[in-house]
C-alpha positions in Angstrom: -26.5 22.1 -3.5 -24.7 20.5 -5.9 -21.2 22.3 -7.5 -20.5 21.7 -10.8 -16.7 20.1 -11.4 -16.3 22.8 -14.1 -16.3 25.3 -11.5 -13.9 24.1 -9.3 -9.8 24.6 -10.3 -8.0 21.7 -11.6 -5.7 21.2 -8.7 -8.9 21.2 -6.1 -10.8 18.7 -8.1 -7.8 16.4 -8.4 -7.1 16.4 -4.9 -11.1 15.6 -3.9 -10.2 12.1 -5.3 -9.6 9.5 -3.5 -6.5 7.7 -4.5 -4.1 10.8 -4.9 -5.4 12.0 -1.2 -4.5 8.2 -0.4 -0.7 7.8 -2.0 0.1 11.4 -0.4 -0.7 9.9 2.6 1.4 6.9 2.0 4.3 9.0 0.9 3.6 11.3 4.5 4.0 8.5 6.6 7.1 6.5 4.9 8.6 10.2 5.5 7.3 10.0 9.3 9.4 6.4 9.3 12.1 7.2 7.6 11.5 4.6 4.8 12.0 4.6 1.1 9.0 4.3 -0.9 8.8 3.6 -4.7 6.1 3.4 -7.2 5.8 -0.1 -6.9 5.6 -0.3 -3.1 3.0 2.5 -3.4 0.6 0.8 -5.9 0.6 -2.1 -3.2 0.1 0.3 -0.2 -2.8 2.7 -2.2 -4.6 -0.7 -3.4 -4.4 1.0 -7.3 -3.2 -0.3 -10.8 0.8 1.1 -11.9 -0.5 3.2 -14.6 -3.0 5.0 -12.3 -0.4 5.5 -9.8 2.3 6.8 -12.7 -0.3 9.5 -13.2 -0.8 10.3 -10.0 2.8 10.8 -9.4 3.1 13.1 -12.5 0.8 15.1 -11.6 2.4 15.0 -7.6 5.5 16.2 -9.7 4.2 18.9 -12.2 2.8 20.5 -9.1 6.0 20.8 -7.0 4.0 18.1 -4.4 6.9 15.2 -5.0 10.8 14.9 -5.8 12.5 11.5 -6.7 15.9 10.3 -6.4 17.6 7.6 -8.6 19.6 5.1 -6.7 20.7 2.2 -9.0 17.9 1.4 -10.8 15.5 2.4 -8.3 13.7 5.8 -8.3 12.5 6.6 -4.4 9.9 9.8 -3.8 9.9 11.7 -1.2 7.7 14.6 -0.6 8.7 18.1 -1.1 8.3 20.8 1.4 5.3 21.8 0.0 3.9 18.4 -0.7 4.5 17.4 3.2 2.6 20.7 4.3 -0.1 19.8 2.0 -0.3 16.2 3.6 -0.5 17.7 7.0 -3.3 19.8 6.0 -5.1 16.8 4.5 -4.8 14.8 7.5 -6.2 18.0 9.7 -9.3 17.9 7.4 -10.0 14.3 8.2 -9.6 15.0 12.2 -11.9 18.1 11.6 -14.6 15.8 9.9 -14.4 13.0 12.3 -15.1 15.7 15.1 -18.7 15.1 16.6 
């Protein structure tokens, strides 16, 4: 049974996608290490274009999901309260599906 995309809420079918489920990972474990990440770094890390990964980031930011800091002429993200729980729950998901 198929769903139709309509039917699901914009923030559900954004998050079914591979490359935001990918950088929110990235950003979860340069949290983990302690380790400033930047959009840059994160294009490298996620394997996608800048301008998809500027998108992605917006949206990570419209939604509460991301925070960034200015330092110089750098702007480092870190994930927001919210944004780490969300991670967390992502990475459950996988360890749920990779359960035989």
């Amino acid at each position: 049974m198929k769903i139709k995309e309509e039917t699901l809420g914009e923030l559900s079918s954004f998050f079914l996608k591979e490359k935001p489920i990918l950088i929110l990972k990235c950003l979860l474990k340069s949290k983990q290490y302690s380790k400033k990440v930047y959009a840059s770094k994160l294009v490298i890390m996620s394997d996608t274009t800048i301008s998809h990964t500027i998108k992605i980031l917006k949206m990570f930011k419209f939604f509460g999901f991301t925070e960034s800091i200015t330092k110089g002429r750098r702007n480092f993200l870190n994930l927001t309260e919210k944004g780490e729980h969300l991670a967390r729950l992502i990475e459950d998901l996988d360890i749920i599906c990779l359960r035989k």
